[in-house]
N, C-alpha and C positions, 0 to 999 in steps of 0.2 A: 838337634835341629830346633832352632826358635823361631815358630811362628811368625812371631812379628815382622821377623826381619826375609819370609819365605813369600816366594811363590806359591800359586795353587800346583802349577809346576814340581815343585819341589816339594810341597806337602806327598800328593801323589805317588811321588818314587819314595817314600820312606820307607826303609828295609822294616821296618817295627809296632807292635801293636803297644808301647810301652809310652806313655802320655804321663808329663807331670802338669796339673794345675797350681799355681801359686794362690791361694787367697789371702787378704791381709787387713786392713780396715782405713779409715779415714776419720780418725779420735784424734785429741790433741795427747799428746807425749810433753806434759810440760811448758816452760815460755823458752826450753832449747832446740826441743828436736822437732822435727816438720809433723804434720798432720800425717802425712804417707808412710808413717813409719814403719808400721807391723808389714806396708803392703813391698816397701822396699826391700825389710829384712827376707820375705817370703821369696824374695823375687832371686837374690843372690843368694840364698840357702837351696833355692831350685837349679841354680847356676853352676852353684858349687859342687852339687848331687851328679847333674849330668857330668861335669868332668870327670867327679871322681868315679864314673859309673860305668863299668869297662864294657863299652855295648853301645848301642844309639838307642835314643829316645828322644822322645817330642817335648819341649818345652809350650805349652799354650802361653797365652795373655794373662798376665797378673787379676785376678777380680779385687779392685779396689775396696768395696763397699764389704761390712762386715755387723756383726749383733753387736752394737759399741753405744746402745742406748744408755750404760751406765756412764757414761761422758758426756752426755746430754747438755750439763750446764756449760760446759766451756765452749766457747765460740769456735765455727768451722766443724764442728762434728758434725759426722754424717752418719746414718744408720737406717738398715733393713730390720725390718720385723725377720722371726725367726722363720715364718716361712717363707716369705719371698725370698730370701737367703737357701734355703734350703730348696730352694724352687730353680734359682740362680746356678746353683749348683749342678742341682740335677739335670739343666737342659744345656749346660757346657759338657757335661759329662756323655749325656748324649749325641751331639754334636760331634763329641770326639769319637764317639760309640759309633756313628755312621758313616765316619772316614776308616774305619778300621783300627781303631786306637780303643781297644776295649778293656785297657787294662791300667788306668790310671789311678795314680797316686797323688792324693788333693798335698798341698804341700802350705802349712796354716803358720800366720804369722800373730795371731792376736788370739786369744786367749776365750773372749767371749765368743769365737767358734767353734769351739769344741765339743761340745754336748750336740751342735747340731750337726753337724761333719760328722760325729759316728750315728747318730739315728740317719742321714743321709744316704752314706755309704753302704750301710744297712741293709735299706731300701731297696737300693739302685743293684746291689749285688745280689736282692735275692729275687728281685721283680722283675730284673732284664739282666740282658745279653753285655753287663760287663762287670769288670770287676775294678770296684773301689774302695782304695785303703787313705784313710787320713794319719796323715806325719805332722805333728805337732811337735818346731824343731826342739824349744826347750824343753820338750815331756822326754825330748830320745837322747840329750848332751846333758851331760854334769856340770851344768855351770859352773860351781863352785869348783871343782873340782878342776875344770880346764883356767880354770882364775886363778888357784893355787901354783898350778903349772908357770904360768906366766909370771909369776912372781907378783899377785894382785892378790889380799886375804882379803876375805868376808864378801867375796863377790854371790850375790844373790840375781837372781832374775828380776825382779822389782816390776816397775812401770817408769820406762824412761828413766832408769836408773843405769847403773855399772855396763850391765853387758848390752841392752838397745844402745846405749850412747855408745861404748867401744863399736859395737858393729857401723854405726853410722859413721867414726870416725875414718875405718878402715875404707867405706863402698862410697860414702858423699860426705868428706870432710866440710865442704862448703856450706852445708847443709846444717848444719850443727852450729848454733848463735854460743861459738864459747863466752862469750863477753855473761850469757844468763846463766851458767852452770851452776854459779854459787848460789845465784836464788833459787834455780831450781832445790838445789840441795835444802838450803836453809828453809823453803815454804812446803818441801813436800811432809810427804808421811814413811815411818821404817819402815812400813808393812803396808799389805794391803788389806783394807777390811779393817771393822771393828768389833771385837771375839769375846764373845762371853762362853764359855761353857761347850766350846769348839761351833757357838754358832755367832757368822756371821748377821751384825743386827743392821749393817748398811747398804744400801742396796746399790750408789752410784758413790763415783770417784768423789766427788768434792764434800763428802760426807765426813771425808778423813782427810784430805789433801787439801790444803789450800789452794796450790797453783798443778794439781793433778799428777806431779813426779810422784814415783814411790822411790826409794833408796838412793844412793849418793853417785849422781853422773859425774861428779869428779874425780872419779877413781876409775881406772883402767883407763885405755888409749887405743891406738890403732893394732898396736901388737896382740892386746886382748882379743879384742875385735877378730882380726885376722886366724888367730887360733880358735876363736869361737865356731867362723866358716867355716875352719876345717875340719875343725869336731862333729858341726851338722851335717856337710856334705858328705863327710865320709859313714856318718850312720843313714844318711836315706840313702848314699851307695848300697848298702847294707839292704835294705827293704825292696831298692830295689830290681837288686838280682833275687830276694825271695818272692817277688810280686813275678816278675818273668817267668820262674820256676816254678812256679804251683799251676798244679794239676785244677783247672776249674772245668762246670760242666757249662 
Protein backbone atom coordinates (compact mmCIF):
# COMPACT_ATOMS: atom_id res chain seq x y z
CA UNK A 1 0.00 0.00 0.00
CA UNK A 2 1.31 3.57 -0.82
CA UNK A 3 0.35 6.23 1.23
CA UNK A 4 0.17 8.74 -1.15
CA UNK A 5 -2.13 7.48 -3.30
CA UNK A 6 -4.42 5.92 0.18
CA UNK A 7 -7.22 6.85 2.01
CA UNK A 8 -7.28 7.25 5.85
CA UNK A 9 -9.81 4.70 4.98
CA UNK A 10 -7.40 2.36 3.66
CA UNK A 11 -4.54 3.26 5.76
CA UNK A 12 -6.76 1.90 8.62
CA UNK A 13 -7.64 -1.67 7.18
CA UNK A 14 -3.95 -2.39 6.61
CA UNK A 15 -3.34 -6.11 7.45
CA UNK A 16 0.58 -4.99 8.63
CA UNK A 17 2.84 -3.40 11.04
CA UNK A 18 5.59 -3.35 8.26
CA UNK A 19 6.35 0.35 6.97
CA UNK A 20 9.00 1.28 4.39
CA UNK A 21 10.26 5.08 4.60
CA UNK A 22 12.16 6.25 1.34
CA UNK A 23 14.72 9.01 2.16
CA UNK A 24 16.84 10.55 -0.48
CA UNK A 25 18.26 14.34 -0.88
CA UNK A 26 17.79 17.33 -3.01
CA UNK A 27 21.92 17.96 -4.29
CA UNK A 28 22.83 18.45 -7.75
CA UNK A 29 23.93 15.06 -9.64
CA UNK A 30 25.82 16.79 -12.22
CA UNK A 31 24.61 19.30 -15.30
CA UNK A 32 22.53 15.63 -16.50
CA UNK A 33 20.66 14.30 -13.88
CA UNK A 34 17.77 16.21 -11.69
CA UNK A 35 18.32 17.54 -8.28
CA UNK A 36 15.64 14.55 -6.99
CA UNK A 37 17.87 12.17 -7.76
CA UNK A 38 18.90 10.09 -4.59
CA UNK A 39 15.11 10.92 -3.65
CA UNK A 40 13.74 9.32 -6.86
CA UNK A 41 16.23 6.22 -6.82
CA UNK A 42 14.95 5.81 -2.95
CA UNK A 43 11.46 5.96 -4.04
CA UNK A 44 11.58 2.98 -6.75
CA UNK A 45 14.07 0.85 -4.68
CA UNK A 46 11.00 1.10 -1.97
CA UNK A 47 8.72 0.17 -4.97
CA UNK A 48 10.70 -2.52 -6.10
CA UNK A 49 11.22 -4.05 -2.30
CA UNK A 50 7.26 -3.96 -1.88
CA UNK A 51 6.74 -6.00 -4.93
CA UNK A 52 9.24 -8.18 -4.42
CA UNK A 53 8.29 -8.71 -0.85
CA UNK A 54 5.79 -11.68 -0.52
CA UNK A 55 3.46 -9.98 2.27
CA UNK A 56 1.92 -6.37 2.44
CA UNK A 57 3.62 -3.42 3.75
CA UNK A 58 3.11 0.29 3.80
CA UNK A 59 4.93 2.45 1.59
CA UNK A 60 5.17 6.21 3.34
CA UNK A 61 5.99 9.61 1.34
CA UNK A 62 9.61 9.86 0.08
CA UNK A 63 11.53 12.56 2.57
CA UNK A 64 13.08 14.78 0.05
CA UNK A 65 15.53 16.79 2.08
CA UNK A 66 18.83 15.02 3.03
CA UNK A 67 22.74 15.84 4.92
CA UNK A 68 23.91 17.00 1.23
CA UNK A 69 25.78 20.19 2.70
CA UNK A 70 28.89 18.90 0.85
CA UNK A 71 26.99 20.22 -2.44
CA UNK A 72 26.65 23.38 -1.07
CA UNK A 73 28.32 25.11 -4.03
CA UNK A 74 26.27 24.01 -6.72
CA UNK A 75 22.98 25.81 -7.34
CA UNK A 76 19.53 24.22 -6.19
CA UNK A 77 21.04 22.18 -3.26
CA UNK A 78 19.21 21.90 -0.44
CA UNK A 79 20.09 20.63 2.92
CA UNK A 80 19.16 19.66 6.66
CA UNK A 81 21.64 19.90 9.51
CA UNK A 82 22.21 16.58 10.88
CA UNK A 83 19.88 16.86 13.36
CA UNK A 84 16.90 18.32 12.05
CA UNK A 85 17.30 15.29 9.73
CA UNK A 86 17.53 12.91 12.27
CA UNK A 87 14.70 14.82 13.96
CA UNK A 88 12.76 14.50 10.49
CA UNK A 89 13.19 11.15 10.70
CA UNK A 90 12.47 10.29 14.05
CA UNK A 91 8.86 11.86 14.06
CA UNK A 92 7.80 10.11 10.60
CA UNK A 93 8.88 7.20 12.15
CA UNK A 94 6.71 7.91 14.83
CA UNK A 95 3.87 8.94 13.03
CA UNK A 96 3.97 5.57 11.63
CA UNK A 97 4.69 4.19 15.24
CA UNK A 98 0.99 5.55 16.15
CA UNK A 99 -0.88 4.12 13.19
CA UNK A 100 0.38 0.88 14.22
CA UNK A 101 3.38 0.46 11.64
CA UNK A 102 5.98 -0.14 14.24
CA UNK A 103 8.41 -1.74 12.29
CA UNK A 104 9.83 0.32 9.62
CA UNK A 105 12.65 0.13 7.31
CA UNK A 106 14.04 3.68 6.39
CA UNK A 107 15.00 3.02 2.74
CA UNK A 108 18.27 5.71 1.87
CA UNK A 109 19.10 7.01 -1.49
CA UNK A 110 22.08 9.39 -0.69
CA UNK A 111 24.99 8.59 0.96
CA UNK A 112 25.54 11.57 3.23
CA UNK A 113 22.53 9.81 5.27
CA UNK A 114 24.15 7.19 6.60
CA UNK A 115 26.04 7.83 9.67
CA UNK A 116 22.79 9.45 10.76
CA UNK A 117 20.03 6.86 9.79
CA UNK A 118 22.01 4.31 12.04
CA UNK A 119 22.59 6.62 15.21
CA UNK A 120 18.71 7.41 14.36
CA UNK A 121 17.42 4.06 14.23
CA UNK A 122 19.45 3.33 17.10
CA UNK A 123 17.64 5.57 19.10
CA UNK A 124 14.18 5.10 18.04
CA UNK A 125 14.68 1.35 18.61
CA UNK A 126 16.04 1.42 21.90
CA UNK A 127 13.90 4.57 23.38
CA UNK A 128 10.50 3.48 21.96
CA UNK A 129 7.91 1.15 20.89
CA UNK A 130 9.34 0.57 17.33
CA UNK A 131 11.64 -1.00 15.44
CA UNK A 132 14.00 0.69 12.75
CA UNK A 133 16.38 -0.57 10.43
CA UNK A 134 18.16 1.58 7.70
CA UNK A 135 18.80 -0.11 3.87
CA UNK A 136 21.19 1.86 2.20
CA UNK A 137 20.40 0.26 -1.35
CA UNK A 138 24.09 0.40 -2.78
CA UNK A 139 25.70 -0.79 0.68
CA UNK A 140 23.18 -4.21 0.26
CA UNK A 141 23.80 -4.55 -4.27
CA UNK A 142 27.18 -5.33 -5.92
CA UNK A 143 27.16 -2.83 -8.22
CA UNK A 144 29.86 -3.86 -10.07
CA UNK A 145 29.02 -7.00 -10.04
CA UNK A 146 25.18 -6.62 -11.30
CA UNK A 147 27.20 -4.23 -14.22
CA UNK A 148 29.31 -7.20 -15.12
CA UNK A 149 26.07 -9.24 -15.37
CA UNK A 150 24.62 -6.86 -17.85
CA UNK A 151 27.52 -6.88 -19.91
CA UNK A 152 28.62 -3.18 -18.59
CA UNK A 153 32.65 -3.38 -17.01
CA UNK A 154 34.04 -1.09 -14.55
CA UNK A 155 30.70 -0.11 -13.38
CA UNK A 156 31.27 1.68 -9.93
CA UNK A 157 28.69 3.59 -7.71
CA UNK A 158 30.12 7.00 -8.35
CA UNK A 159 28.05 10.31 -8.00
CA UNK A 160 25.84 10.68 -10.99
CA UNK A 161 27.95 8.39 -12.66
CA UNK A 162 27.06 4.66 -14.40
CA UNK A 163 24.54 3.18 -12.13
CA UNK A 164 22.39 6.65 -10.76
CA UNK A 165 22.28 7.52 -14.48
CA UNK A 166 21.29 3.89 -15.65
CA UNK A 167 18.60 3.88 -12.89
CA UNK A 168 17.26 7.28 -13.97
CA UNK A 169 17.32 6.09 -17.48
CA UNK A 170 15.22 3.00 -16.62
CA UNK A 171 12.34 5.10 -13.91
CA UNK A 172 12.47 8.82 -15.78
CA UNK A 173 14.20 8.66 -19.12
CA UNK A 174 12.87 12.28 -19.56
CA UNK A 175 14.52 13.38 -16.85
CA UNK A 176 18.00 12.68 -17.92
CA UNK A 177 19.61 15.79 -20.29
CA UNK A 178 21.52 13.16 -22.52
CA UNK A 179 22.57 15.95 -24.72
CA UNK A 180 25.06 16.73 -21.09
CA UNK A 181 26.53 13.35 -20.49
CA UNK A 182 29.63 13.81 -22.19
CA UNK A 183 30.34 16.89 -20.18
CA UNK A 184 29.34 15.34 -17.40
CA UNK A 185 31.82 12.74 -18.01
CA UNK A 186 34.71 14.88 -19.25
CA UNK A 187 34.22 17.81 -16.08
CA UNK A 188 33.59 15.24 -13.38
CA UNK A 189 36.12 13.39 -10.93
CA UNK A 190 37.03 9.03 -11.07
CA UNK A 191 36.53 9.14 -7.51
CA UNK A 192 35.17 10.64 -5.03
CA UNK A 193 37.36 12.46 -2.29
CA UNK A 194 40.87 13.52 -2.39
CA UNK A 195 43.16 10.56 -0.38
CA UNK A 196 46.20 10.87 1.19
CA UNK A 197 47.19 8.05 3.36
CA UNK A 198 43.36 6.59 3.37
CA UNK A 199 42.37 10.11 4.46
CA UNK A 200 39.97 11.96 2.92
CA UNK A 201 41.57 16.01 2.85
CA UNK A 202 38.01 17.49 1.04
CA UNK A 203 35.25 18.00 2.54
CA UNK A 204 32.61 19.12 -0.37
CA UNK A 205 31.89 17.93 -3.89
CA UNK A 206 33.40 20.75 -5.95
CA UNK A 207 36.69 20.30 -4.32
CA UNK A 208 37.48 17.39 -6.76
CA UNK A 209 34.63 17.73 -9.44
CA UNK A 210 34.26 20.52 -11.45
CA UNK A 211 30.72 20.10 -12.53
CA UNK A 212 29.93 17.62 -9.34
CA UNK A 213 29.64 14.07 -11.52
CA UNK A 214 31.89 11.38 -10.24
CA UNK A 215 32.54 8.44 -12.87
CA UNK A 216 31.30 8.05 -16.32
CA UNK A 217 27.30 8.43 -16.95
CA UNK A 218 27.84 7.35 -20.37
CA UNK A 219 28.17 3.79 -19.75
CA UNK A 220 25.26 1.59 -18.96
CA UNK A 221 21.50 2.41 -20.07
CA UNK A 222 18.12 1.39 -19.16
CA UNK A 223 18.88 -2.34 -18.98
CA UNK A 224 21.67 -1.66 -16.36
CA UNK A 225 19.38 0.38 -14.53
CA UNK A 226 16.59 -1.99 -14.64
CA UNK A 227 18.91 -5.00 -13.18
CA UNK A 228 20.16 -2.55 -10.82
CA UNK A 229 16.14 -2.34 -9.25
CA UNK A 230 16.05 -5.69 -9.28
CA UNK A 231 19.06 -6.43 -7.35
CA UNK A 232 17.91 -3.81 -4.66
CA UNK A 233 14.50 -4.82 -4.45
CA UNK A 234 15.06 -8.15 -4.18
CA UNK A 235 17.82 -7.51 -1.21
CA UNK A 236 15.45 -5.26 0.92
CA UNK A 237 12.75 -8.15 -0.01
CA UNK A 238 15.35 -9.90 1.97
CA UNK A 239 15.48 -7.51 5.21
CA UNK A 240 12.26 -7.32 4.81
CA UNK A 241 10.89 -10.61 5.70
CA UNK A 242 13.93 -10.56 8.40
CA UNK A 243 12.46 -7.15 9.92
CA UNK A 244 8.82 -8.97 10.07
CA UNK A 245 10.47 -12.09 11.70
CA UNK A 246 12.25 -10.81 14.55
CA UNK A 247 11.23 -11.31 17.76
CA UNK A 248 11.44 -7.53 19.37
CA UNK A 249 10.31 -6.48 22.94
Amino acid sequence: MDLVDSTWTDAAAAGTDLALLPVGSTEQHGPHAPLSTDSLIAEAVAAAGADAYDGEVVVAPTLPYGISAEHRRFSGTLWLSPDVFRAAVRDVVGSLRHHGFDRVVVVNGHGGNVDALAEVAAAVTREESAYVVPFTWFRSVDVAGVGADAGVEAVAMGHAGAAETSILRATHPDLVREERVEDARDGGAERWGEWVEGVNLAYDADEFSENGAVGDPSTGDAGLGDALLAAAGEALAEVLSAVADREID
